[in-house]
C-alpha positions as CSV (number, residue, x, y, z in Angstrom):
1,X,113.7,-29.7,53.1
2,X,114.4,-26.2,54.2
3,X,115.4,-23.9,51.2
4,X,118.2,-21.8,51.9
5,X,119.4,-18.0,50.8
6,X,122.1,-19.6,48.9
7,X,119.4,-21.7,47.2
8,X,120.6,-24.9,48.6
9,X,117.8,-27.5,50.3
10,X,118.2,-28.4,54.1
11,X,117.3,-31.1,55.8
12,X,117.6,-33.9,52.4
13,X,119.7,-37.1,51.8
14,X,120.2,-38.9,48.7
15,X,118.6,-42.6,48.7
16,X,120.3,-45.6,47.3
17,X,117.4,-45.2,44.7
18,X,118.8,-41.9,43.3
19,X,115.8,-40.0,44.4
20,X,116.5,-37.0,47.1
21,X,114.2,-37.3,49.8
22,X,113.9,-34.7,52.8
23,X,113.6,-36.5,56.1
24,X,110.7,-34.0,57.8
25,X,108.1,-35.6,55.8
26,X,109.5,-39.4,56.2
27,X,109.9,-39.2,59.7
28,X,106.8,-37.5,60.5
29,X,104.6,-40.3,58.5
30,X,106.4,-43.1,60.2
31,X,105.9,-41.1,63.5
32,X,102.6,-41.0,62.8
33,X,102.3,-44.7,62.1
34,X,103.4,-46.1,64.9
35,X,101.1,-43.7,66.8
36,X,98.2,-44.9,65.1
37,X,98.9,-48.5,65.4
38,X,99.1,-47.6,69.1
39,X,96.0,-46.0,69.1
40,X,92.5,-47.4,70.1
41,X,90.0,-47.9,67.1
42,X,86.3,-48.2,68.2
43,X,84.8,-51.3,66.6
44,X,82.8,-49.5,64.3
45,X,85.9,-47.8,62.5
46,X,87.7,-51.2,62.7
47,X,84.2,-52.5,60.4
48,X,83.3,-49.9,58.2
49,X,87.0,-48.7,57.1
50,X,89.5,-50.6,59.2
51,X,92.9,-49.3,60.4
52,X,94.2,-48.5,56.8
53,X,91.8,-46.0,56.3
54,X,92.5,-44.3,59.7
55,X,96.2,-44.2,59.4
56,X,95.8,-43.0,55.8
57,X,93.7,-40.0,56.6
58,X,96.3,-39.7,59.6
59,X,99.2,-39.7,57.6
60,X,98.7,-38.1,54.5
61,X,98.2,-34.0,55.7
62,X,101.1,-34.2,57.8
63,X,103.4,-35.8,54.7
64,X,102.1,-34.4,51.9
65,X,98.9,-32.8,51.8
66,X,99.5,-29.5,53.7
67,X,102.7,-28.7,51.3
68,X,100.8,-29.9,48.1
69,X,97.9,-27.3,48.8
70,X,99.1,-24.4,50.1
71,X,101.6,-24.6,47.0
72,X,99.2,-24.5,45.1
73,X,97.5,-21.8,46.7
74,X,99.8,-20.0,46.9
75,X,101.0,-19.6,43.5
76,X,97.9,-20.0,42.3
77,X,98.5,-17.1,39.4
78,X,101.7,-19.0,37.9
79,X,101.5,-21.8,35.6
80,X,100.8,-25.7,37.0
81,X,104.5,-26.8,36.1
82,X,105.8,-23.8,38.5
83,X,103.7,-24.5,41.4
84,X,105.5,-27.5,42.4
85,X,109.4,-28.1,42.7
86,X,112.1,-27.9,41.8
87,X,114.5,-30.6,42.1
88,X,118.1,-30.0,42.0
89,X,121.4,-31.1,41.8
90,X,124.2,-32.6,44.4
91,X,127.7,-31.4,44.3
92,X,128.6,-35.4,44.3
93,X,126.2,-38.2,43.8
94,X,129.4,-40.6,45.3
95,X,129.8,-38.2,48.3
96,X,126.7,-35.6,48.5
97,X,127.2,-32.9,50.8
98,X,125.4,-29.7,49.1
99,X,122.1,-30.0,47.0
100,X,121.5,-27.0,45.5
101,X,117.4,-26.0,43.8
102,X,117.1,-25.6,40.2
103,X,115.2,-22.7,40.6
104,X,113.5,-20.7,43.1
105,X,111.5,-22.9,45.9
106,X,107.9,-23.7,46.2
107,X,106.6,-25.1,48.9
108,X,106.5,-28.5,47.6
109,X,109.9,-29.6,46.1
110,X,110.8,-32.5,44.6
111,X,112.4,-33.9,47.7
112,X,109.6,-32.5,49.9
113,X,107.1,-34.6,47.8
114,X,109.1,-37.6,47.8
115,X,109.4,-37.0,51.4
116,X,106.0,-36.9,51.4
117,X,105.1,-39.9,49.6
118,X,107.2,-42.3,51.3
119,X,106.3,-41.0,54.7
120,X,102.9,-41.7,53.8
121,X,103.4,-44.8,52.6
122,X,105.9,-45.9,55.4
123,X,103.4,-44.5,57.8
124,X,100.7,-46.6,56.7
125,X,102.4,-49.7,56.3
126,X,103.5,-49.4,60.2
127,X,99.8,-48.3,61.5
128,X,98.6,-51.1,59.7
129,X,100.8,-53.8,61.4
130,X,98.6,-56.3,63.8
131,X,98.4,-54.0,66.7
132,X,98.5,-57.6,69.0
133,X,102.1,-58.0,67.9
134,X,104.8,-55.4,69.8
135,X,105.8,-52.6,68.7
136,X,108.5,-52.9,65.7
137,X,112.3,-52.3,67.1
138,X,114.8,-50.4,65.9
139,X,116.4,-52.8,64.2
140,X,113.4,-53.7,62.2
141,X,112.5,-50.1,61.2
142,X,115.7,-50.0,60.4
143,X,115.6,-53.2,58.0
144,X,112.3,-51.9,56.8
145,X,114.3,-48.5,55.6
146,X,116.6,-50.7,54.0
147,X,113.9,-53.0,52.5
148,X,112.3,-49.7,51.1
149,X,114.9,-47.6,49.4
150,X,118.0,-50.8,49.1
151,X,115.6,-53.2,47.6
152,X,117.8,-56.1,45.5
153,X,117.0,-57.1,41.7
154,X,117.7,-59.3,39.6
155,X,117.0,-60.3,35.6
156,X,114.7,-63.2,36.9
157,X,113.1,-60.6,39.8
158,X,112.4,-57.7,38.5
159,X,110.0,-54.9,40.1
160,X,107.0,-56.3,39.1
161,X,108.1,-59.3,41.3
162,X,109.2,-57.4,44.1
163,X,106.9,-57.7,47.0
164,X,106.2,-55.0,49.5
165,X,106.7,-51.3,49.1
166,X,109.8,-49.8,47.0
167,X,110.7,-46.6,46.7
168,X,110.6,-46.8,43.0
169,X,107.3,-47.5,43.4
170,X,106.3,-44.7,45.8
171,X,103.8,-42.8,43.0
172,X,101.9,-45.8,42.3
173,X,102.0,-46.4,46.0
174,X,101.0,-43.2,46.6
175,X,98.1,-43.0,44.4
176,X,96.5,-46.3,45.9
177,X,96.7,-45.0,49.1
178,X,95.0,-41.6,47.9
179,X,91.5,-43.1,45.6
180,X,89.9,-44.7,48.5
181,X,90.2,-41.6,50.9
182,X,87.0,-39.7,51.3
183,X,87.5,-36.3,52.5
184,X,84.4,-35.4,53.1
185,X,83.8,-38.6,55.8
186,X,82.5,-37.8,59.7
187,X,84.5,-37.4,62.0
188,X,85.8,-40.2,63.8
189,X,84.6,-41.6,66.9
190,X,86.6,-39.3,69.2
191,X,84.9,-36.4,67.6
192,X,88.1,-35.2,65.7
193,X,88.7,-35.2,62.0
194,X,91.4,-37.0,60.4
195,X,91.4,-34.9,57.2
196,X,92.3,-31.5,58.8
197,X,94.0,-29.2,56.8
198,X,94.6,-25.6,56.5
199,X,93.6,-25.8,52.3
200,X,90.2,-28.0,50.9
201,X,90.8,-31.8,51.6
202,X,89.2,-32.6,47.7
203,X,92.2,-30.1,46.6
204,X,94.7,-31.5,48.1
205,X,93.7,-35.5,47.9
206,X,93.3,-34.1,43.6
207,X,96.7,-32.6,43.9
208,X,98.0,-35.7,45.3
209,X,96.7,-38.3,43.0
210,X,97.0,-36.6,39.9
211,X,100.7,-35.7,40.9
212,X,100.9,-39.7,41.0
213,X,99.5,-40.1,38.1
214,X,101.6,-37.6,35.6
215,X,104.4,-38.5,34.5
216,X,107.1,-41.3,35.8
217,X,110.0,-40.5,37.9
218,X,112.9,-39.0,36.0
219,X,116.4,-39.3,36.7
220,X,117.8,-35.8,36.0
221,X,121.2,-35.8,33.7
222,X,122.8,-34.2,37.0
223,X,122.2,-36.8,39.2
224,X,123.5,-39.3,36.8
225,X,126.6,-37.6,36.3
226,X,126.2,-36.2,32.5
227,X,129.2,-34.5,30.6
228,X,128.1,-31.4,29.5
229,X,127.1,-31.1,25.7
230,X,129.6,-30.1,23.1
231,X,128.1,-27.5,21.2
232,X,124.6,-25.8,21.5
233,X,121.2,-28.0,21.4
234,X,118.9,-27.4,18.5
235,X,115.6,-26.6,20.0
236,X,112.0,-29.0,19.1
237,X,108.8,-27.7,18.4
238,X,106.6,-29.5,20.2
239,X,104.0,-31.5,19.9
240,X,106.0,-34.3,17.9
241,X,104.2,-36.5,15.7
242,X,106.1,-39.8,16.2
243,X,108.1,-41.8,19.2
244,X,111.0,-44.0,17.9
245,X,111.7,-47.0,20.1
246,X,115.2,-48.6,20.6
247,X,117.2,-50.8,22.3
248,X,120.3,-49.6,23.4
249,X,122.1,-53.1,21.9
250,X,124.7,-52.1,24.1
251,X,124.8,-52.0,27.3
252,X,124.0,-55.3,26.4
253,X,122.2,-56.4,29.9
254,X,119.7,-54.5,31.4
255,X,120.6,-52.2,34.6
256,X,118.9,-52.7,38.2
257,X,120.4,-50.4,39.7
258,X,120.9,-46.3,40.2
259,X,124.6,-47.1,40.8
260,X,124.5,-49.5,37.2
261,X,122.2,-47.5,34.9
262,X,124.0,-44.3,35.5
263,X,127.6,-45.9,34.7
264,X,125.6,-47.0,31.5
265,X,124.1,-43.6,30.8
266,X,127.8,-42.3,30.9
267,X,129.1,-45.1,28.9
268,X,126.6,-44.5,25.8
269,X,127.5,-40.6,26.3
270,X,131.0,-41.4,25.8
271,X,130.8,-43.5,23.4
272,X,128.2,-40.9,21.4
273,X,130.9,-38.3,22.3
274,X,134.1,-39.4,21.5
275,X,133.1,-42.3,19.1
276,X,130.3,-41.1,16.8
277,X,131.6,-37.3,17.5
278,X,127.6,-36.3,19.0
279,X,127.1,-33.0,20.8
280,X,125.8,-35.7,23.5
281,X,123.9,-38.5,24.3
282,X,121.9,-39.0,21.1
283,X,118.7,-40.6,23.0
284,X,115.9,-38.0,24.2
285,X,115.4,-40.4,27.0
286,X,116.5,-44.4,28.1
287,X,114.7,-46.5,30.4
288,X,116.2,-48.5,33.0
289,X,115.2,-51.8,34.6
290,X,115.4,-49.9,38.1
291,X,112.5,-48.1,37.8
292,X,113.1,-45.1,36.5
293,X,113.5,-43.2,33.4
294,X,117.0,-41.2,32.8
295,X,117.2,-38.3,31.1
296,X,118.8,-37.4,27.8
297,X,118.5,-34.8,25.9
298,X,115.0,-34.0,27.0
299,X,111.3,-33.0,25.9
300,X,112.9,-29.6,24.3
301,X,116.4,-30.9,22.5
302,X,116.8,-32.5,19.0
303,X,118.4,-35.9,19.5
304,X,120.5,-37.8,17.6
305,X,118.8,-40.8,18.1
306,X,116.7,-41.8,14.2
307,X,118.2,-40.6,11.0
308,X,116.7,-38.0,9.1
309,X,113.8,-38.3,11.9
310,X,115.2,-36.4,14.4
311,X,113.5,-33.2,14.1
312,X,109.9,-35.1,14.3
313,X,110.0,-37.4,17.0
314,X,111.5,-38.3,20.1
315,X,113.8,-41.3,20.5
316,X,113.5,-43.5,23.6
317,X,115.7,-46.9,24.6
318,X,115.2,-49.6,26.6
319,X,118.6,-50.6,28.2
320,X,119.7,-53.7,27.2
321,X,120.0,-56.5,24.1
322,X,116.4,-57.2,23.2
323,X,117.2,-59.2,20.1
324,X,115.7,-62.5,21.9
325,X,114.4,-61.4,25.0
326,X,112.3,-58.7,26.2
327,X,112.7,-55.9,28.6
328,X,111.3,-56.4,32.2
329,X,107.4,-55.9,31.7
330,X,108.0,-52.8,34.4
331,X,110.3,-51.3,32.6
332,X,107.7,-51.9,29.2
333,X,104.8,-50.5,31.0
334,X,106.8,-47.5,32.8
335,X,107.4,-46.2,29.1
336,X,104.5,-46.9,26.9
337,X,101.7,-46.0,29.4
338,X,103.3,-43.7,31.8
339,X,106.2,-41.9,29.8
340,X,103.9,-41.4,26.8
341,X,100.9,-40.5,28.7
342,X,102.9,-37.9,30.2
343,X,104.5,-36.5,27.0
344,X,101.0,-36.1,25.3
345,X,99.6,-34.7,27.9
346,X,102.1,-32.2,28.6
347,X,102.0,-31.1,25.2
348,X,105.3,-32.8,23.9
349,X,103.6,-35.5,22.0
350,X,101.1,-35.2,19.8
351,X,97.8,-36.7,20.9
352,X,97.7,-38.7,17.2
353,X,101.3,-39.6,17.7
354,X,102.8,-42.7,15.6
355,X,104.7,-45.1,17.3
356,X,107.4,-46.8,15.3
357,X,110.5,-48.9,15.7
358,X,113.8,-47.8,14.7
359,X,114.3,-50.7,12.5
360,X,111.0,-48.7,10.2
361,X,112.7,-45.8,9.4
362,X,116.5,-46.9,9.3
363,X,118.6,-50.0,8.0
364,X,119.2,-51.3,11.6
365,X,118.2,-54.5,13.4
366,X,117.5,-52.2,16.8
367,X,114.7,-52.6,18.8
368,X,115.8,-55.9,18.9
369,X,113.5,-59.0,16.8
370,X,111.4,-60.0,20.5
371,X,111.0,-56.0,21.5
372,X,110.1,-55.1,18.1
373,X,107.4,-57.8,17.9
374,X,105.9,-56.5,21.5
375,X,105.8,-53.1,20.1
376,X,103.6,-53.8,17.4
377,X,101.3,-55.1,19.7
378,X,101.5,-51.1,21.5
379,X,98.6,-48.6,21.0
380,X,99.4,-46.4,17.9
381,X,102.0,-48.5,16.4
382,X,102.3,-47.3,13.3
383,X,103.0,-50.3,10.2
């Protein structure tokens, strides 16, 4: 995307997924895909690292790598957390028309580098297509669009089920694509690198996979259509010592959906709002079955979430009923390996953290009987 004075980004749409994604990036890797499954590939490349590891090293610079580095490089005096990004907000998630940065620009923002990743991805998965078969048509790059950011799910297929590439899944995607490249490999038969870039190859490809690795993608309270909070937010003083699971009980089915877990996150809002009389939502963050994790009040806000406990840990829900059945094992997995991994190692949560059920702490059924039993099963669950 194309920052402009106004601070709005250029050149970005907002996928069925919820994600904003700027089209330079995606086009150019699925571009670049096609020509490579066009290409010639000597027989000794086709051996020693087949056409995956061509179009990979083909891909990657032109999707992601060269904005990744020379963001880096460039602000290489500020602090990690301001050398990528932003993301931002649309003026409508029904119709979107204006998205407009949080802050100022790098040169990697959010949509650039989701851009990035599913260009690279896209890219690869086209240059790796049986180059005896024709070349795709329209209408199949078309449905494999469609297949990537309009994927279906269901309680009995969840992600983890899903075959093929999702845009959900672009980090993990992402970061399989990045560990096998080597960037210090020859140069190809033709005499002309793959890997060439105007910053270090090892930066970037480090850049790249620990940027897959951080944290899990975040649905900002924006671009789920938040109320905004009654009141002021009491800050945290991070790192917290505990996590407090939940269920959310109601919603009482899990969402699969952008469209579906954002009518939920408003629901609970509401309901927190105008029922229990909250400032806001009282969860610091909820997890849907989509994919994603949605925003509540954040890494820096006291919820309202674990009685008395509020001021010491972070509350996170699973959406859904989980009295006799459990959460998607994606949904399980996106919070306590990558949402935790990312809290202590940004500092939020304390590396010793305790990991308890609601149910511990308060007079309250919630996580739900099967969830709570999975839980105590976690790392750092505390009895």
């Amino acid at each position: 995307g194309k920052p402009s004075l106004l601070g709005e980004e250029r050149g970005v749409v907002l996928a069925p997924d919820g994600t904003t994604v700027a089209l330079a990036p995606l086009l150019l890797g699925i571009e670049a895909g096609l020509r490579a499954r066009e290409a010639e590939v000597g027989a000794e490349t086709e051996q020693e690292g087949g056409a995956s590891g061509v179009a990979a090293f083909g891909v990657f610079p032109l999707t992601l790598g060269r904005s990744l580095g020379l963001s880096f490089l460039s602000l290489q005096d500020f602090s990690a957390d301001l050398r990528l990004g932003p993301g931002g907000c649309w003026d409508s998630v029904e119709q979107p028309r204006v998205f407009r940065l949080s802050r100022t620009p790098t040169l990697a923002t959010d949509a650039l580098i989701n851009g990035g990743m599913d260009g690279a991805i896209l890219g690869t998965a086209l240059g790796n297509l049986s180059r005896a078969a024709p070349p795709p048509p329209p209408t199949r790059l078309s449905a494999t669009l469609r297949g990537y950011y309009g994927y279906v799910l269901s309680e009995d297929r969840g992600l983890e089920e899903l075959r093929g590439h999702a845009s959900a899944k672009r980090r993990q995607s992402s970061r399989s694509l990045l560990e096998p490249l080597d960037p210090e490999s020859p140069p190809t038969q033709g005499g002309e690198s793959h890997f060439y870039l105007p910053v270090p190859g090892p930066l970037t490809l480090r850049l790249g996979s620990s940027l897959c690795a951080d944290c899990p993608p975040i649905i900002s309270r924006c671009q789920w259509g938040a109320e905004v909070i009654r009141g002021t937010h009491s800050p945290l003083s991070p790192p917290l010592p505990y996590l407090y699971i939940h269920h959310t009980y109601q919603p009482s089915t899990p969402c699969l959906s952008f469209p579906a877990c954002s009518r939920d996150m408003r629901a609970m809002q509401r309901f927190h709002q105008d029922e229990r009389g909250w400032k806001d939502i009282g969860y610091s963050f909820v997890v849907g079955s989509d994919g994603y994790v949605y925003e509540g009040r954040g890494w820096h806000n006291r919820g309202a979430h674990t009685r008395d406990r509020n001021t010491v840990g972070y509350g996170v829900a699973i959406i859904g009923n989980y009295i006799s059945t459990l959460p998607s094992r994606y949904s399980m997995d996106l919070l306590r390996h990558r949402l935790v991994q990312c809290a202590v190692d940004g500092g939020r949560l304390a590396v010793n953290y305790t990991l308890l059920g609601h149910r511990q702490v308060v007079n309250t059924s919630c996580p739900g009987d099967a969830f709570y039993s999975e839980i105590s099963t976690w790392d750092r669950f505390g009895k």
